[in-house]
N, C-alpha and C positions, 0 to 999 in steps of 0.2 A: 742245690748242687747241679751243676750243668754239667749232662751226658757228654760231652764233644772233648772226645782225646780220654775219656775218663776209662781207666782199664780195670777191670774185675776178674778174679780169678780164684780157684781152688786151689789151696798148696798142702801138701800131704808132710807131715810130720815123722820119719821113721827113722827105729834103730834100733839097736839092741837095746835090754833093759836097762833101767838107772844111767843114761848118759846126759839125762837132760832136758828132754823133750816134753815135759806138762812145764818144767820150770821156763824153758824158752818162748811157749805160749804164753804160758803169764805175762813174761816180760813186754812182747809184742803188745799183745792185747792192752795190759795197764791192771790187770785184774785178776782174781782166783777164780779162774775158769775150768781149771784142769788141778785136781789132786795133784800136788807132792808127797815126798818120803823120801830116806835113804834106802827102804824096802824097793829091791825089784818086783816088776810087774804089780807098782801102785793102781797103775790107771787101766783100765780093764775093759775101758766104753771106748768107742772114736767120739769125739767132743770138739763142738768148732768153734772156734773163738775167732772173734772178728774184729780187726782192725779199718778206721777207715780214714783216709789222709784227704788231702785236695784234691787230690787225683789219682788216688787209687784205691781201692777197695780187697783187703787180703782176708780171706776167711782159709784158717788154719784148721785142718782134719790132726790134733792131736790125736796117737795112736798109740794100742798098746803096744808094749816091746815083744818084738817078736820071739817067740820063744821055741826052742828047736830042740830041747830034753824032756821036758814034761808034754805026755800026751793028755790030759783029762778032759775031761767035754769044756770046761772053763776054760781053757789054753787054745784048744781047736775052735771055739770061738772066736776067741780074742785074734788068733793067726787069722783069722774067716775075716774079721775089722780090718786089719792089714793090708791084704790082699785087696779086699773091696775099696782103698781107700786107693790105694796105686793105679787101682783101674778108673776111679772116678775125676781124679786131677786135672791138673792143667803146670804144674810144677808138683815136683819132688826136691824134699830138704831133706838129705841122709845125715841124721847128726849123729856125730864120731865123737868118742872122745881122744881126745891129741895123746899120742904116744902108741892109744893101743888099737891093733887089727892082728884079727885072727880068724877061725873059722866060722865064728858067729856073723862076723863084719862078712865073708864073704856070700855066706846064707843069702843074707839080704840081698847081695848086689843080685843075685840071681834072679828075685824077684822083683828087681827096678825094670821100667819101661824103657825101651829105644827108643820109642815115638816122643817123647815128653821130653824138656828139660828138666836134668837134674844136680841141684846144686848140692856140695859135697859142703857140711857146716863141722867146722873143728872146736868141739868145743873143749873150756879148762884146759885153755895155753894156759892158765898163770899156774895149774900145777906142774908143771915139769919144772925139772931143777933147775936144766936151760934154757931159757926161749931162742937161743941158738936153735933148739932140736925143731922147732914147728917148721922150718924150712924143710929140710930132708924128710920128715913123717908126710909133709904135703905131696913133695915129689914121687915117696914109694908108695902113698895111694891112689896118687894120682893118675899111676900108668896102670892102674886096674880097671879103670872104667869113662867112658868118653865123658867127664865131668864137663856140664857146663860155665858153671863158676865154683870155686873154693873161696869159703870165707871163712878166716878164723874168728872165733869171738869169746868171751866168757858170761855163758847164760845170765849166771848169778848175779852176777855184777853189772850186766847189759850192756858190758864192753863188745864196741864194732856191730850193735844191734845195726845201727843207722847203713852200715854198710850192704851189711845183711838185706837189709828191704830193698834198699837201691839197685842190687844184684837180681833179687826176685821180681822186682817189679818189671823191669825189662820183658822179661817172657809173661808176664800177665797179657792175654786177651782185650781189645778194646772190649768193653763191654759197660751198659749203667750196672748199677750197684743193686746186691741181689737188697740190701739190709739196711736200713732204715740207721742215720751217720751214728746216733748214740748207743745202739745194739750191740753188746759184745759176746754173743752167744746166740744160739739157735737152742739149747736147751732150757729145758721150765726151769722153774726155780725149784718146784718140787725132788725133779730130778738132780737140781745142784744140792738142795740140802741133805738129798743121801749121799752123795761124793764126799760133802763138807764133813761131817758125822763120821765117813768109812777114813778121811784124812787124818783124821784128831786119832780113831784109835788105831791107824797104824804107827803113828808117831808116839804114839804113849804107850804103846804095850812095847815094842820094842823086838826083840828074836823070841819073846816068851808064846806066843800066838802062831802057830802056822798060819797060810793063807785060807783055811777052810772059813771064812768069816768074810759078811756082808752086812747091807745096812736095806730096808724097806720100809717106806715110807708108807704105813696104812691108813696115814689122811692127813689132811692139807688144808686147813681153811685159814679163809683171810678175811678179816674185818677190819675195814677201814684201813687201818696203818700198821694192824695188830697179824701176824701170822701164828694159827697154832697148827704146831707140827708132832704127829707123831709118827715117832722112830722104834722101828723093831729090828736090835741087835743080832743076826744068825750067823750063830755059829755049828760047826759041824763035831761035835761032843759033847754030852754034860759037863766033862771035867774042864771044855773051854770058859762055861758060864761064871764060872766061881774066879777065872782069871778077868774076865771081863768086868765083874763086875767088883770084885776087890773088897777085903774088909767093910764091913758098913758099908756097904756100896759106893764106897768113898771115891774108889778108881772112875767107875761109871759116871759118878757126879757129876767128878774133875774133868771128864773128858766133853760130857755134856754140855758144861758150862761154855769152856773152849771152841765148843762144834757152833752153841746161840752165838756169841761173839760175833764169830766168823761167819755167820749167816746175814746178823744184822749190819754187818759193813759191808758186804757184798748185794744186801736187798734193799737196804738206805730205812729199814723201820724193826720196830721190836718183835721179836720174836717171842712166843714162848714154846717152850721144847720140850716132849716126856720122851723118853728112851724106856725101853728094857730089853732083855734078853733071850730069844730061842735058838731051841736045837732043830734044827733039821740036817740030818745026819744024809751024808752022800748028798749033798745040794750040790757041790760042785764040779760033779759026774752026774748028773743027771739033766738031758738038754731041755727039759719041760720044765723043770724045777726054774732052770738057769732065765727060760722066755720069762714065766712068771712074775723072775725080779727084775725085767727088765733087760736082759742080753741079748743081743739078738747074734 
């Protein structure tokens, strides 16, 4: 790959929660880098996924949704990822969902930089009744903040992606590339397999689980082509253990199975995987607790 003209750069990922932003990384990337859910505040780490073209190199700072209601040491974290991530850039992608701004959308803008570009990304045009409406939603938030480009797109679907990069890549830095062309991550795999595992049971438990639940990985070994993983389910109650882990541990199983899957198509080789279940009660108010599993 030859340096000359070739542009590398940080682009920061931010929004409020559930609009879109681990699913937008995916799409970019090609890969499950970043936890989904219909659960706000799924993703809870900054996570960089890495694209890299002919001539441009974009490493995305997936970030968590900022969140402005809940104070707990998990939240003030994740704001603390946030923050840090807007400082470290080289572009900002505020992704909106189309129709709706309010006081949450202005939150944020408060903590966008003036120094840096920042592109305004609309996403789930295809849900409004009428795509009439993304014209006028562009224009009233567009006069809220000196955007450097608006792009509409639909994450899901990876409709206007290709626009999307063309828009960002403009403000990309000449620079060579921090990552090596095939890389699409800066995090272990140990660290993806707690994400993959904390994925499966936000999706499968559903609104029955508060957030006081997490996943740690207390070993990792790899032979040959073989990875065994063990997972320890924490949760913040007894009486969450008996939902996590379901009848005959049937729920647990189900989810387990679901989490190896998705581990073996993301690491290209077989997994095998034990799960169970602890309490540590106040884990997610507690900032020592929080380093321990990894939060920083």
């Amino acid at each position: 790959m030859s340096d000359k003209s070739f542009r590398t750069g940080y682009l920061a990922v931010v929004g409020r929660p559930n609009v879109g932003k681990s699913t937008l990384t995916n799409r970019l990337v090609g890969a499950s880098v970043s936890i989904t859910s219909r659960k706000a505040q799924t993703t809870r780490h900054r996570i960089h996924g890495v694209l890299t073209t002919d001539d441009c190199q974009f490493i995305f700072a997936d970030t968590p949704g900022f969140q402005s209601k809940h104070r707990n040491a998990l939240n003030r974290l994740m704001n603390r990822s946030v923050t840090q991530s807007l400082a470290d850039v080289d572009v900002v992608l505020l992704l909106v969902e189309a129709g709706r701004w309010g006081s949450g959308e202005r939150e944020i803008l408060k903590l966008l930089p003036r120094d840096r570009p920042v592109l305004l990304v609309v996403n789930k045009v295809d849900r409004l009744e009428d795509r009439g409406e993304v014209l006028p939603f562009i224009e009233k938030v567009g006069g809220e903040f000196p955007f450097a480009e608006i792009v509409p797109i639909v994450a899901e679907r990876g409709e206007n992606l290709d626009e999307l990069l063309k828009a960002a890549a403009r403000y990309l830095p000449e620079a060579p590339p921090v990552f090596e062309a095939e890389e699409i991550t800066d995090r272990s795999e140990r660290f993806l397999a707690a994400e993959l595992l904390r994925e499966k049971l936000f999706r499968n438990l559903g609104e029955e689980l508060p957030y006081g639940m997490t996943v740690e990985i207390e070993k990792f070994e790899q032979e040959g082509e073989l990875r065994r993983i063990y997972a320890a389910v924490i949760v913040d109650k007894a009486a969450h253990k008996a939902i996590v882990i379901g009848k005959g541990g049937e729920r647990l199983k189900r989810m387990s199975t679901d989490a190896r899957k998705a581990m073996e198509a993301l690491f290209g080789g077989k997994v095998w995987l034990e799960t169970w279940v602890k309490v540590k009660s106040g884990w997610a108010d507690d900032e020592r607790a929080l380093k321990s599993l990894g939060y920083e």
